[in-house]
C-alpha positions in Angstrom: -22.8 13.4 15.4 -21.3 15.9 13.0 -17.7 15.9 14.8 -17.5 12.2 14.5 -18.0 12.0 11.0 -14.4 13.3 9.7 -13.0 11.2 12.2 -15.6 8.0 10.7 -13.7 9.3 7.4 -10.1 8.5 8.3 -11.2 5.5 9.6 -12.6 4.3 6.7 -10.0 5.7 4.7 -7.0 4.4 6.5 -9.3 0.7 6.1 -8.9 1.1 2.2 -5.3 1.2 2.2 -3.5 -1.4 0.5 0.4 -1.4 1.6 1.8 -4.3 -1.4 0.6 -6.4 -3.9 2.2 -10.0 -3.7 1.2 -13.3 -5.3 1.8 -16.6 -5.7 0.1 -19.7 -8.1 -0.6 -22.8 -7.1 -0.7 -25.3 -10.2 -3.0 -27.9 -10.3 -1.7 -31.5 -11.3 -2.9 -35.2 -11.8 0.4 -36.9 -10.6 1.4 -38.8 -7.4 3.4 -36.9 -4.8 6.2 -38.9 -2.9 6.5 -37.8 0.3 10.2 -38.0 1.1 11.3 -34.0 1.7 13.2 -34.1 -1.6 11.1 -32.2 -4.3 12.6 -34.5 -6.8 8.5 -34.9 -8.7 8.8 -32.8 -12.4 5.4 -30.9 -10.9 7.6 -29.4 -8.5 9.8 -27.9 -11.4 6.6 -26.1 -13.4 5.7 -23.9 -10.7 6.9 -20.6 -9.8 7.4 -20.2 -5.8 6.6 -17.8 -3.2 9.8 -16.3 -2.7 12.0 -12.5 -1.5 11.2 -13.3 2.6 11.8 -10.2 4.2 13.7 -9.8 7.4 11.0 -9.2 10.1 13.6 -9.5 13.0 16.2 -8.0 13.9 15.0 -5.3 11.1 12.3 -5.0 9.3 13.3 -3.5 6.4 15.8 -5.2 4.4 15.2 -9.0 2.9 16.1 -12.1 4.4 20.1 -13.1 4.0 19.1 -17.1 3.7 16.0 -16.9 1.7 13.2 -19.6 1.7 11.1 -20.8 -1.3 7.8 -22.0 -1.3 5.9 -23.9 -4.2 2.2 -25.3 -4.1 0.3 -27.9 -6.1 -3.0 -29.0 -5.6 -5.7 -31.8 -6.9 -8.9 -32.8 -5.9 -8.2 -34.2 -2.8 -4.9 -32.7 -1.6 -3.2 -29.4 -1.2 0.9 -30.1 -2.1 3.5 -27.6 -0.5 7.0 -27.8 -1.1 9.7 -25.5 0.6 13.4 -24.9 0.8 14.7 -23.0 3.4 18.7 -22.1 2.9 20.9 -22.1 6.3 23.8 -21.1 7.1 24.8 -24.5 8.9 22.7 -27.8 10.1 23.2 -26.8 13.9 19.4 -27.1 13.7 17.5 -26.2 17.1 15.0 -28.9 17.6 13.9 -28.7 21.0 11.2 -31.5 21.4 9.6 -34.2 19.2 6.2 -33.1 20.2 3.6 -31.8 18.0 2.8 -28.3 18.2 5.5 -26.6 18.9 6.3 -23.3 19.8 7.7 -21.6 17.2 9.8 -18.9 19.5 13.6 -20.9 20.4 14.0 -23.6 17.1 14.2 -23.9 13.5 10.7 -24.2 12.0 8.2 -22.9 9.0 4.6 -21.2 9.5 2.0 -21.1 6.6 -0.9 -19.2 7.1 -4.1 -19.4 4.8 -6.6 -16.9 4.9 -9.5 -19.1 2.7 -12.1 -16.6 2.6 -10.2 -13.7 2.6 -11.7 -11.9 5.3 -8.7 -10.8 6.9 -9.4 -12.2 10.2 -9.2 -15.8 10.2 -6.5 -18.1 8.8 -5.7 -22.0 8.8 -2.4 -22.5 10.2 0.4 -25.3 9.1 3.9 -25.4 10.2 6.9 -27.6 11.1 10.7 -27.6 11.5 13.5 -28.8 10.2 13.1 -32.5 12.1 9.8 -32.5 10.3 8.0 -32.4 13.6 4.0 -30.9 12.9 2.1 -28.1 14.0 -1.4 -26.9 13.4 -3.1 -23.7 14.6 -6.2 -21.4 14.0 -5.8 -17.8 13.9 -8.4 -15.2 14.4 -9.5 -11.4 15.9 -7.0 -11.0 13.0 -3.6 -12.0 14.6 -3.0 -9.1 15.8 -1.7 -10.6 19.4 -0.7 -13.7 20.9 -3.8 -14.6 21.7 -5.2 -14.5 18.5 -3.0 -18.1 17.9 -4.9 -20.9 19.6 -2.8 -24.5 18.5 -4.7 -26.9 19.8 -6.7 -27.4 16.8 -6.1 -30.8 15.8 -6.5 -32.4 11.9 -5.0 -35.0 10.2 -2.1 -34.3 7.5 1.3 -35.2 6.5 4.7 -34.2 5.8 8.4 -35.3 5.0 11.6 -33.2 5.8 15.2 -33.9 4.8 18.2 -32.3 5.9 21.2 -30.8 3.1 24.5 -29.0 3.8 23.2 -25.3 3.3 19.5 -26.2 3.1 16.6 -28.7 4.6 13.7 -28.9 2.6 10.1 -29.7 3.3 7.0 -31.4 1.7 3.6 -31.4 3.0 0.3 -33.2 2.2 -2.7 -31.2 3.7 -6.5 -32.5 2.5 -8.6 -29.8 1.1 -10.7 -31.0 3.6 -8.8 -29.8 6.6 -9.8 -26.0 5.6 -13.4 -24.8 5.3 -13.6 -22.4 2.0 -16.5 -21.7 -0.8 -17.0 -24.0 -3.6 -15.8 -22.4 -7.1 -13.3 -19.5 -5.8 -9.8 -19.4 -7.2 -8.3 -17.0 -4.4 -6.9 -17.6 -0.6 -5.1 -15.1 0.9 -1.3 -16.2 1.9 1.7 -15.5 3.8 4.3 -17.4 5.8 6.8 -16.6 8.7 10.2 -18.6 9.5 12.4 -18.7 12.6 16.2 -19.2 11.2 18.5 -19.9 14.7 21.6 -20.1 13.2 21.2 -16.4 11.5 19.6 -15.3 14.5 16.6 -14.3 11.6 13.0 -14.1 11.7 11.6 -13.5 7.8 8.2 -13.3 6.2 7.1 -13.6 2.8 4.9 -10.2 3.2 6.9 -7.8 4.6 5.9 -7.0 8.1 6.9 -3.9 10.2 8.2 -4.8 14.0 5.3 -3.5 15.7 3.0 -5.9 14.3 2.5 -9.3 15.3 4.0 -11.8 12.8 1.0 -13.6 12.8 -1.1 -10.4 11.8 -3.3 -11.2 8.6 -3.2 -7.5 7.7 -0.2 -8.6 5.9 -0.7 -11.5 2.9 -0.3 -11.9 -0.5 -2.8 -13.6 -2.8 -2.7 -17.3 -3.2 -4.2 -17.6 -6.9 -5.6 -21.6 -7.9 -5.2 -22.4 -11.6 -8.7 -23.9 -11.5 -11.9 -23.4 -9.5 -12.0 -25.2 -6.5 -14.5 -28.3 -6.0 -16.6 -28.8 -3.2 -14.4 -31.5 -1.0 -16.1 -33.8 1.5 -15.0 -33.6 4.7 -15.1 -36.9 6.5 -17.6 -37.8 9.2 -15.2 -37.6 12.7 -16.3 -40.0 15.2 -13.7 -40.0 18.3 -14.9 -42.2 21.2 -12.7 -42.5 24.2 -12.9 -45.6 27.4 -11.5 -44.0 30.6 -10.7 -46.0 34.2 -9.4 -45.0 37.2 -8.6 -45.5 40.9 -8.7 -43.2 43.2 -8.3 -42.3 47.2 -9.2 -39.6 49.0 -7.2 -39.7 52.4 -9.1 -37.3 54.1 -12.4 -39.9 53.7 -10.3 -42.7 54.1 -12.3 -43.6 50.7 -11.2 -45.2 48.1 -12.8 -45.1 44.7 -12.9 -46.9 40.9 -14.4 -45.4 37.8 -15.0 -46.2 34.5 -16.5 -44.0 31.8 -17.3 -44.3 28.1 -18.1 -41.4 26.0 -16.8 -39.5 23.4 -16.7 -36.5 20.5 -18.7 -36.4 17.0 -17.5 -33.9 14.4 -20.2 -33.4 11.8 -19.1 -31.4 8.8 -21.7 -29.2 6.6 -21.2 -28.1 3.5 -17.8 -26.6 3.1 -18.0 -24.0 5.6 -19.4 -25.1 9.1 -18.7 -27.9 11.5 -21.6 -29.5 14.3 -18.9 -30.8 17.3 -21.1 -33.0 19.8 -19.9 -34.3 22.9 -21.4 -37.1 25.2 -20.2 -37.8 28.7 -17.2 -35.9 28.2 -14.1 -36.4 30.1 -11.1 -34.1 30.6 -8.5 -36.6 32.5 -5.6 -35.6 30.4 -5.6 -32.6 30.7 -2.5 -31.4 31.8 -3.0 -29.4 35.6 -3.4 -25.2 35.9 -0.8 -23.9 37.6 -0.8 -22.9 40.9 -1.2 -19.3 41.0 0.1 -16.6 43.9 -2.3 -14.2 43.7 -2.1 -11.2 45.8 -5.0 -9.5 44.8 -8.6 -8.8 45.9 -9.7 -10.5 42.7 -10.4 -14.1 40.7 -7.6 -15.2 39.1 -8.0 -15.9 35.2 -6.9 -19.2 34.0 -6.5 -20.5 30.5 -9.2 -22.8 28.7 -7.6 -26.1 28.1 -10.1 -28.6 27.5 -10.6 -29.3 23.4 -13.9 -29.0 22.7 -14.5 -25.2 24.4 -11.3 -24.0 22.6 -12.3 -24.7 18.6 -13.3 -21.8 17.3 -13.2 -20.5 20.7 -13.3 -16.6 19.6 -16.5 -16.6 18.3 -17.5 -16.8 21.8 -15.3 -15.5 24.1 -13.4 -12.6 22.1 -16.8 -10.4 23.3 -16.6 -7.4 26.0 -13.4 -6.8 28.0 -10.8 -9.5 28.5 -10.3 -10.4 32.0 -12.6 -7.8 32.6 -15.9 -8.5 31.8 -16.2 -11.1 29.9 -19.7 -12.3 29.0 -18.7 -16.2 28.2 -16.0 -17.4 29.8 -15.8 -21.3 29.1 -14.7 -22.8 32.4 -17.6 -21.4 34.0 -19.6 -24.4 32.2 -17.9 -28.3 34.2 -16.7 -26.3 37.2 -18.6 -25.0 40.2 -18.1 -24.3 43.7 -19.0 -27.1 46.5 -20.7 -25.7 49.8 -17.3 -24.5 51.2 -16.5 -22.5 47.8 -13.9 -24.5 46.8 -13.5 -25.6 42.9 -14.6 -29.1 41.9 -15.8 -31.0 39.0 -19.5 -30.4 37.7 -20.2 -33.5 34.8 -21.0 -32.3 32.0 -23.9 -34.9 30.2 -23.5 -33.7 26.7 -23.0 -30.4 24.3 -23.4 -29.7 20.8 -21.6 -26.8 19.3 -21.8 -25.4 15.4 -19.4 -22.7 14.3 -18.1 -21.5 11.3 -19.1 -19.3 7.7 -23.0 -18.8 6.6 -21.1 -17.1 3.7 -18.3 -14.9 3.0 -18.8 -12.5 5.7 -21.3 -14.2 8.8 -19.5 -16.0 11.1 -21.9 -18.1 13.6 -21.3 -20.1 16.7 -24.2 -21.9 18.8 -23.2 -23.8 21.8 -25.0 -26.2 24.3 -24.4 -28.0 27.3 -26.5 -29.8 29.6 -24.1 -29.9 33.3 -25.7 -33.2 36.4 -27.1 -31.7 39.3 -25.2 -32.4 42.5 -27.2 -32.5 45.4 -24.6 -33.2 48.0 -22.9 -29.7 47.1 -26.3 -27.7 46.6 -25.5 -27.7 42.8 -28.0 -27.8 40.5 -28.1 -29.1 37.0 -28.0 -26.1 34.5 -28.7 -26.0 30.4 -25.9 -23.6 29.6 -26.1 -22.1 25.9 -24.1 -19.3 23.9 -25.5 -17.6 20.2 -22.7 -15.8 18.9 -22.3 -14.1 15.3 -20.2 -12.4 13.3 -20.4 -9.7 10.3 -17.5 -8.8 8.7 -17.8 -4.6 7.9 -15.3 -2.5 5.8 -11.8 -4.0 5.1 -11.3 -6.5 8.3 -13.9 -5.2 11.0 -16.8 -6.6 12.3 -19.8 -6.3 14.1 -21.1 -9.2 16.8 -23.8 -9.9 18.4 -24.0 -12.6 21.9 -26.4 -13.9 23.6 -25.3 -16.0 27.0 -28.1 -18.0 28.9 -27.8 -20.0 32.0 -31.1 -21.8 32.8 -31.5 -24.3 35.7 -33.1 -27.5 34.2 -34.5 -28.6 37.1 -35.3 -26.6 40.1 -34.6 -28.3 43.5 -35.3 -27.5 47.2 -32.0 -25.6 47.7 -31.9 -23.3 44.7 -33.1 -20.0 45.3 -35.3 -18.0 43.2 -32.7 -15.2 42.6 -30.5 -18.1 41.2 -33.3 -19.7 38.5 -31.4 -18.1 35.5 -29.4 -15.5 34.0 -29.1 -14.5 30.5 -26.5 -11.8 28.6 -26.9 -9.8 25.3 -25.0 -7.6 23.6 -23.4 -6.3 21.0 -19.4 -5.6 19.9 -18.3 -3.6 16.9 -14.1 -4.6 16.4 -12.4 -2.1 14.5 -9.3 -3.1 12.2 -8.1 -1.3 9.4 -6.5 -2.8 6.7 -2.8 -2.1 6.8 -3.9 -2.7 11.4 -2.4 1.2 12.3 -6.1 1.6 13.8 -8.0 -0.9 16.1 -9.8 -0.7 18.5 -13.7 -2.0 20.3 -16.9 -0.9 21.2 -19.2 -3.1 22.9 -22.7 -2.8 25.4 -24.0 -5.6 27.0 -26.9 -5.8 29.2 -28.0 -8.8 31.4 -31.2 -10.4 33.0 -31.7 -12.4 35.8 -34.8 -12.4 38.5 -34.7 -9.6 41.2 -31.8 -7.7 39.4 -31.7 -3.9 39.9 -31.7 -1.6 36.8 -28.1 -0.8 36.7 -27.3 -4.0 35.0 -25.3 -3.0 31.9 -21.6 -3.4 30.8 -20.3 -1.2 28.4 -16.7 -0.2 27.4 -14.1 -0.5 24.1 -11.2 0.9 23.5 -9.2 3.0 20.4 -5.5 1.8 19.4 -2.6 3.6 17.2 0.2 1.8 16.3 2.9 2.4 14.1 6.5 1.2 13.6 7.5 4.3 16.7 4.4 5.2 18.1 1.6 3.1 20.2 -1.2 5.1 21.9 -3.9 3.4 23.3 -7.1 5.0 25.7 -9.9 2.8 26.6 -12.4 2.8 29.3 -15.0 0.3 30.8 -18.4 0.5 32.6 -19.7 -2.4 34.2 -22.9 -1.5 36.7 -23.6 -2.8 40.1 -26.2 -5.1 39.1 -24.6 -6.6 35.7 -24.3 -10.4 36.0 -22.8 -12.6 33.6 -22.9 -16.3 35.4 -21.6 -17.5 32.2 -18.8 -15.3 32.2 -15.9 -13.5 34.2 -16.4 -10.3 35.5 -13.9 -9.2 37.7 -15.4 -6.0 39.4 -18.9 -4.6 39.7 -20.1 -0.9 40.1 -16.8 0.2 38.3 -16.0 3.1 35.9 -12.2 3.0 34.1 -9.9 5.1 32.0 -7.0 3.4 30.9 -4.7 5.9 28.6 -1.4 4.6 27.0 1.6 5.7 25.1 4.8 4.1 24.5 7.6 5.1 21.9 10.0 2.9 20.1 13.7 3.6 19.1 15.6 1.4 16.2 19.1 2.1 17.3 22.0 1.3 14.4 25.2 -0.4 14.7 24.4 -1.5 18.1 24.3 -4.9 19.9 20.6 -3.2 20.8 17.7 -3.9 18.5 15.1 -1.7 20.2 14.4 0.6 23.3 10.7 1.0 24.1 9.6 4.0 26.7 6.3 3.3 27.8 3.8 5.3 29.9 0.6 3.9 31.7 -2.1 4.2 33.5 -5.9 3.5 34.7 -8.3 5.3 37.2 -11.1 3.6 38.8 -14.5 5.1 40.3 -17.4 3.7 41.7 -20.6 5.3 40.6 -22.8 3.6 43.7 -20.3 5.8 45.9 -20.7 9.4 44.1 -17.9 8.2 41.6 -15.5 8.0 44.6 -12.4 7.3 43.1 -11.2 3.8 44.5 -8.1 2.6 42.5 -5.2 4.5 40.6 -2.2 3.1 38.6 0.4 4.9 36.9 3.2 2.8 35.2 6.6 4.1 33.7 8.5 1.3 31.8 11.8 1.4 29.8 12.6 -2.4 27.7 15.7 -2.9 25.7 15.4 -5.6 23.3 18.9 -7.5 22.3 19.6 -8.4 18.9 20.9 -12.1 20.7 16.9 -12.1 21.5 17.8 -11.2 25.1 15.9 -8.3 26.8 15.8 -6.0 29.7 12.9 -4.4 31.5 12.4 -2.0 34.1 9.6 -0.5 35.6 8.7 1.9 38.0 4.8 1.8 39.4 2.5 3.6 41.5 -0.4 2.3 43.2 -4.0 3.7 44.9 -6.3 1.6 46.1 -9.3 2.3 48.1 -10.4 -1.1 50.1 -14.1 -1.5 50.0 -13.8 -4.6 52.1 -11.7 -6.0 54.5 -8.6 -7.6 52.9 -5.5 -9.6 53.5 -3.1 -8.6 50.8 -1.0 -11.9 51.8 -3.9 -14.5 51.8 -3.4 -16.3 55.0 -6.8 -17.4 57.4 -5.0 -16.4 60.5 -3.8 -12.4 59.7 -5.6 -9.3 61.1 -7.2 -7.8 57.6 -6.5 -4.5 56.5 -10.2 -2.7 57.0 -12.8 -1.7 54.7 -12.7 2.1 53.5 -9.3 2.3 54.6 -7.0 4.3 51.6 -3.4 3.4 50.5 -1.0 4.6 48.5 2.2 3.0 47.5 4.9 2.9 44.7 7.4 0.1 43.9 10.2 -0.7 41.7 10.9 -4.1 38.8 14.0 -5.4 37.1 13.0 -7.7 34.6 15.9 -10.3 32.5 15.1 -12.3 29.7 18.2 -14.7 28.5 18.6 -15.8 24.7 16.2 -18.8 24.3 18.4 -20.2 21.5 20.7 -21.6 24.2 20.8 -24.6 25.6 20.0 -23.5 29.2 18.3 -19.8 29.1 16.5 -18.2 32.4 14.2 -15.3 33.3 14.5 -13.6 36.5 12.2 -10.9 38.0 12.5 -9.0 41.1 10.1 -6.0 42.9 11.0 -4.0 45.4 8.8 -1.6 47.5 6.2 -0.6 49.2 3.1 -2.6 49.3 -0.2 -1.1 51.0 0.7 0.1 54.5 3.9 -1.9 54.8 6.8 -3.9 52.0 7.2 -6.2 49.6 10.4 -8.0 48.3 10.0 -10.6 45.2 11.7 -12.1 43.0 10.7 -14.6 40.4 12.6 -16.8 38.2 11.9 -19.1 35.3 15.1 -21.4 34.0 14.8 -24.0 31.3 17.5 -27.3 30.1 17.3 -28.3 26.7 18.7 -31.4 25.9 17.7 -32.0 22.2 15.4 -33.3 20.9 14.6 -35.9 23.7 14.2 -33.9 27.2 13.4 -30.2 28.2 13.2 -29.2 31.9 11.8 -25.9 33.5 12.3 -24.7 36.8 9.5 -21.6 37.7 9.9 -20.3 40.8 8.5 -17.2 42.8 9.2 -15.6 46.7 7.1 -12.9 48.2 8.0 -11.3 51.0 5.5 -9.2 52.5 5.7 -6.9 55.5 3.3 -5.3 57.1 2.6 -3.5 60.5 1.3 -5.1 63.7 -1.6 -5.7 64.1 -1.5 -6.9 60.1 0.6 -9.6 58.9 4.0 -10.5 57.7 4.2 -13.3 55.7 6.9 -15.6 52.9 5.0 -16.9 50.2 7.0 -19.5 48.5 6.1 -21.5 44.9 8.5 -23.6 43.3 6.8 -25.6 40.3 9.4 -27.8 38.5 8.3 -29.4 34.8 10.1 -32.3 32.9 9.2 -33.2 29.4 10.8 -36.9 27.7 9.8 -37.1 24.0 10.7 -40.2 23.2 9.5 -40.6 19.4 7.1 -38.4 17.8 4.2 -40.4 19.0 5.3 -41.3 22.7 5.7 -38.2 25.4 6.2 -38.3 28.8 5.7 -35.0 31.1 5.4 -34.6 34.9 4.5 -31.2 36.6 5.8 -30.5 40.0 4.2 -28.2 42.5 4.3 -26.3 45.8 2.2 -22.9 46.7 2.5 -22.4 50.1 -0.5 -19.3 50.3 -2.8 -22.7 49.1 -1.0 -24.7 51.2 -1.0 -27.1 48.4 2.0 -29.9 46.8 1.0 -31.7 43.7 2.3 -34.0 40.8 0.6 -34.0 37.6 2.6 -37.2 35.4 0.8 -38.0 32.1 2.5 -40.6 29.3 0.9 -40.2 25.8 0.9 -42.7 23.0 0.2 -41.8 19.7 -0.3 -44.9 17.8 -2.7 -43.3 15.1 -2.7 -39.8 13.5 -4.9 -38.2 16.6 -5.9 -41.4 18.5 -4.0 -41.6 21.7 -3.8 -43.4 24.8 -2.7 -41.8 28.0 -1.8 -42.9 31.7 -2.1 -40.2 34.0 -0.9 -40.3 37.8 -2.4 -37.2 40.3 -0.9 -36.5 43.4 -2.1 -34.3 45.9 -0.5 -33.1 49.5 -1.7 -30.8 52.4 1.7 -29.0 53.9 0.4 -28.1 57.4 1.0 -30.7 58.3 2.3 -32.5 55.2 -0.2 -35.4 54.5 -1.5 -37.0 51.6 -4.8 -35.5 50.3 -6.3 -37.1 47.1 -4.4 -40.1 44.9 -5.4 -40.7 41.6 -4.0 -43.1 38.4 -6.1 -42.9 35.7 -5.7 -44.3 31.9 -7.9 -43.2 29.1 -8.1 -44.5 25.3 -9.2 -42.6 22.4 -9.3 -43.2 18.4 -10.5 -40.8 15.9 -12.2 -42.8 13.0 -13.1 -41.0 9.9 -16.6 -41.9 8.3 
C-alpha cells in the first residue's frame, strides 16, 4: 500500500490542474426574440460573445483564420443563442435535410453545456448553415466517440440565414430541455465548428489533437447574470397506433396486427426524469446490419431502440466493453426460439428514472416486465438494473450496479438452473482534469442457482495520453462460472493483458498532418487449464493522416489462437471443422484508404492479405458514398472474403454487398431504403421506411420488410407496416 501512495499523489495532482480560464456571460432580458437568423434585436448588441476559436484541426495551436462568435441571452422560460460564423465562401456542404446530423463532412455548429459542472456530462445543441437541428447527450466525459449518443430527442427552435462572408444562427432552447439546480449562476461551456471551405475544425477552448473534440476536460465558464429559477418541465405523453400485414412464406401464413401503446416522460424536480413505457413497439427502427463474422464469438451490435439509449451510460458504461459487460440492453425484447435463432420477446411495460440526486450522485433504475412464449420455451422474465454514480476528485467517479433477471412465472420447461441471475459490482473511472490520465477499475461478481465459486469478473485499465505519446495496459478477469444474463460477456474462464503504445508525429510544411506508429498487443490464458495460454495478438500499425482529411493505414498482425472447441473459421454447416485443442499461428497484412469526405463522392477501401489459421485469407472491403445535396445521399458497403483452407477443411467466398439510399425531401419528410445480401447467413433483405414529421417529434412512418433465403432464392417473411406517434406536452 505504501508504493501506491506517490503514485495515488500524481494522480490526484495531475486531477487538480487547471490548463485555461475562459468565460462567457449570458445577459438576462425581458424582450421578445424574433427568430429569423438575423441578430437584428438591440439585446443582441449589450452582450459580449464567446469568441478567439482556436484551430483544433489541421493544428492545434494557432487560432481559427474565420472566427465564429457566440452571444447568449436568457429569461425565464428560454435560453437565446446567437452566433456568426465568418466563411470564406457560401459553397456550404449541406449533405442532408435530416435532423441529427453528423457533424464529420458539412458545415455545422456544436454547443455543449456542462449544467452541473461535473465534467462528465453535457447537453448538446447544434446545426448548420441550412439551419438543419441536432441534439445529443454526452457523457463518461467525451473522451471517445462513444461518449456522443444523438438520439436524444427535445423540442427547440432555430433560424439560420446565409450572407456573403458569414451565415448566422439564432436558437430558442427552453430551460426546460436541460436538467440543472435551482439558484446557481454557473454552466460549464464550450463549442466546436466544422468550416469545409477552410478545411478548419475550431473550438472555443482550445483543444490539443489527441483529445476528442467532444472531451469536457476542456470548457470555459458560462456565467448567468441572475440566479436561475426552478423551470417546469412539461408532462411528455407520446402515444403511438401501429398496424401491419404480414406473411411468412415458409408457413404459408399470413398475418395482421394492430397495437396501441406508447411512452410517458415524467419530469421531477429539475434534475431527474421517470420514462415509462407500455406495450412498446420498435417497428421503425431502421434494420442491424448484416454482419460477416469470422470469429468464434457473438457479434456486438448497437442499441437502437429509444427508450434503452437515454441516459444509456448509467447503465451500460460498467465493466469491459464488448467484453464483459454486465447490462447490455438488447438482452431485454430479444431471445432465442428453440432452434437459437434471434426473434422478438414483447416487452409488456418498463419504467426507468435516471438523472442527478444532487451535484455529484447520478442514479438510474430500470424495469421491464418481457411475455412468456410458450411455443419457443421462453419464459416471461422481470428484468431490472440499479445503477449509481458518485462523482470523486476533479471528473472521476465511483459506481455501483446491480443487474437482476428474475423469471416471473415459472413454467414446465424452465429449468431450475435458469430461475434467475443477478450481477453486482462496483467501477471506479479515473479522469483527471486536463484527461492526460484515465483509466478503470471495476469487480463484479454474480449469482445464479447451481453456480460454482469462480463467478467473478474483474479487470480496468490505466491510459496516458498526450499530444505525442498514448500508452495504454489493461487486463481483464472474468471466471468460468461468472454469468451476466443481462449482459454481454464474450469469453468465460479468461485472463488478459492488453499493453499499448503508439507515438504521434506533427510534420510541418507538408501536405501530411500526422503520422501515428502504433504497437499492440493482448495475451490470453485460461486459468481452468493451468493458465494455458490460448490466444496471442501482436499488432504493428503505421496511419498518415492528410491535411485534405484523407488518410492512410497499414497494418501488420500476428495471430495465436488455441481452439478449445471445434470451429469453422468460414461459418458454413457443411465444412469439416478445424478440431478442438488444435494450435495455430498465423500473421497477415492490411492496407487501409480513407478519401476526403468533403467531396461529393468519397470511398474507403480495405484489403487483408495472409494467412488465416491453417490455410489463407484474401479481403477486401469497400465503403463508397454519392452526395447529391441536400436532397439524396447513397452508400455502397461492400465486403469479399476469401478463405482457403486445406482438405479436409473448407474453402469458401463470403460475399456482402449492403447498398443504402437516403431522399430528404423537406426537413420533416425522409425516405431511406437499406439493401442487403450476406451470403455466410444466407440472407437478402430490404429495410424501406418513409418518415413524416408533421409536429416537432410526432411522426408517422410506413415501413416495408423484405426478407429472402438465397439457397435457393425464395421469399422468406413480408411485412408493411405503418405506425403513428404524437408527443403531447402536459
Amino acid at each position: 500500500m505504501k508504493n501506491l501512495l506517490p503514485f495515488l499523489g500524481l494522480l490526484l495532482l495531475f486531477g487538480t490542474m487547471t490548463a485555461q480560464d475562459k468565460e462567457v456571460h449570458v445577459k438576462w432580458i425581458d424582450e421578445e426574440i424574433v427568430l429569423d437568423g438575423e441578430l437584428n434585436e438591440s439585446a443582441w448588441k449589450l452582450v459580449d460573445p464567446a469568441k478567439d476559436f482556436w484551430q483544433y484541426f489541421p493544428t492545434d495551436t494557432v487560432q481559427s483564420a474565420f472566427q465564429t462568435e457566440i452571444k447568449m441571452l436568457y429569461d425565464e422560460k428560454f435560453l437565446y443563442v446567437g452566433i456568426k460564423l465568418l466563411s470564406i465562401g457560401d459553397d456550404y456542404i449541406i449533405p442532408s435535410l435530416r435532423r441529427d446530423f453528423n457533424a464529420r463532412g458539412n458545415d455545422n455548429i456544436t454547443l455543449l453545456f456542462d449544467t452541473f459542472s461535473d465534467g462528465n456530462n453535457a447537453f448538446v445543441f447544434g446545426t448548420n448553415s441550412a439551419g438543419v437541428q441536432r441534439e445529443a447527450l454526452v457523457s463518461g466525459g467525451g473522451s471517445q466517440g462513444s461518449d456522443f449518443r444523438k438520439t436524444w430527442d427535445v423540442k427547440w427552435e432555430n433560424a439560420s440565414k446565409m450572407a456573403k462572408g458569414y451565415y448566422t444562427v439564432e436558437m430558442k432552447i427552453p430551460m426546460s430541455s436541460f436538467k440543472f439546480k435551482s439558484g446557481g449562476t454557473k454552466w460549464r461551456f464550450n463549442a466546436y465548428r466544422f468550416d469545409t471551405q477552410s478545411n478548419e475544425r475550431s473550438s472555443w477552448m482550445q483543444i490539443p489533437q489527441n483529445q476528442s473534440i467532444i472531451s469536457l476536460a476542456f470548457m470555459g465558464d458560462m456565467i448567468f447574470e441572475a440566479p436561475l429559477n426552478k423551470v417546469r418541465t412539461p408532462f411528455a405523453l407520446i402515444p403511438y397506433v401501429s398496424g401491419g400485414l404480414s406473411k411468412d412464406f415458409d408457413q404459408n401464413a399470413t398475418d395482421t396486427d394492430f397495437s396501441i401503446g406508447g411512452d410517458a416522460k415524467i419530469p421531477i424536480g429539475n434534475s431527474l426524469n421517470m420514462d415509462l413505457t407500455f406495450n412498446p413497439d420498435y417497428s421503425q427502427v431502421e434494420a442491424d446490419e448484416l454482419v460477416v463474422n469470422l470469429t468464434r464469438f457473438e457479434v456486438f451490435l448497437p442499441e437502437k431502440r429509444q427508450f434503452f439509449i437515454d441516459n444509456a451510460d448509467l447503465f451500460s458504461d460498467f465493466g469491459s466493453l464488448g467484453s464483459a459487460n454486465p447490462f447490455f440492453s438488447r438482452r431485454i425484447g430479444i431471445a432465442e426460439d428453440l432452434e437459437g435463432d434471434h426473434i422478438e420477446n414483447e416487452i409488456i411495460a418498463g419504467a426507468r428514472l435516471s438523472g442527478k440526486l444532487n451535484k455529484n450522485l447520478r442514479i438510474g433504475f430500470l424495469n421491464i416486465q418481457t411475455a412468456e412464449d410458450a411455443e419457443n420455451e421462453i419464459p416471461s422474465n422481470n428484468n431490472m438494473v440499479l445503477a449509481l454514480q458518485q462523482k470523486v476528485f476533479s471528473r472521476s467517479n465511483i459506481g455501483f450496479i446491480f443487474a437482476n433477471r428474475q423469471i416471473f412465472n415459472s413454467a414446465d420447461f424452465v429449468e431450475e438452473a435458469e430461475e434467475y441471475n443477478r450481477v453486482m459490482g462496483l467501477d471506479f473511472n479515473l479522469q483527471t482534469e486536463d484527461n492526460k490520465w484515465t483509466g478503470k477499475y471495476y469487480i463484479h461478481k454474480s449469482f445464479a442457482p447451481e453456480a460454482g465459486d469462480k463467478d467473478f469478473s474483474s479487470g480496468g485499465f490505466l491510459e496516458y495520453n498526450t499530444r505525442d505519446w498514448n500508452f495504454n495496459l489493461g487486463g481483464t478477469y472474468v471466471g468460468e462460472d461468472f454469468q451476466a444474463d443481462l449482459g454481454y460477456i464474450r469469453r468465460n474462464d479468461i485472463v488478459t493483458l492488453d499493453p499499448s503504445a503508439a507515438r504521434t508525429f506533427y510534420p510541418t510544411d507538408s501536405k501530411i498532418n500526422t503520422h501515428v506508429v502504433e504497437l499492440r498487443s493482448s495475451s490470453t490464458w485460461s486459468p481452468e487449464l493451468d493458465f494455458k495460454y490460448t490466444d496471442g495478438m501482436v499488432d504493428l500499425e503505421y496511419q498518415m493522416q492528410f491535411r485534405n482529411q484523407s488518410s492512410i493505414e497499414m497494418a501488420l498482425n500476428h495471430r495465436y489462437t488455441y481452439l478449445l472447441e471445434d470451429f469453422d473459421p468460414t461459418g458454413s454447416d457443411e465444412g469439416e471443422p478445424l478440431p478442438a485443442f488444435s494450435d495455430y499461428s498465423y500473421s497477415k497484412l492490411d492496407f487501409t484508404y480513407e478519401s476526403d469526405r468533403r467531396k461529393a463522392f468519397s470511398f474507403a477501401a480495405r484489403t487483408d492479405i495472409g494467412q488465416f489459421f491453417n490455410g489463407y485469407r484474401y479481403a477486401l472491403t469497400s465503403d463508397f458514398r454519392l452526395r447529391l445535396q441536400p436532397y439524396f445521399t447513397a452508400s455502397f458497403s461492400s465486403s469479399y472474403n476469401y478463405i482457403d483452407l486445406p482438405d479436409p477443411y473448407p474453402t469458401q467466398s463470403i460475399w456482402f454487398v449492403g447498398p443504402k439510399f437516403e431522399f430528404t425531401f423537406t426537413k420533416n419528410l425522409f425516405w431511406s431504403t437499406f439493401i442487403q445480401f450476406n451470403s455466410q447467413d444466407e440472407d437478402f433483405s430490404i429495410n424501406s421506411r418513409l418518415q413524416w414529421r408533421f409536429k416537432p417529434l410526432s411522426d408517422l412512418y410506413v415501413v416495408y420488410n423484405d426478407n429472402y433465403k438465397t439457397t435457393p432464392f425464395s421469399p422468406g417473411t413480408r411485412a408493411l407496416i405503418v405506425k403513428f406517434t404524437y408527443w403531447i406536452n402536459i
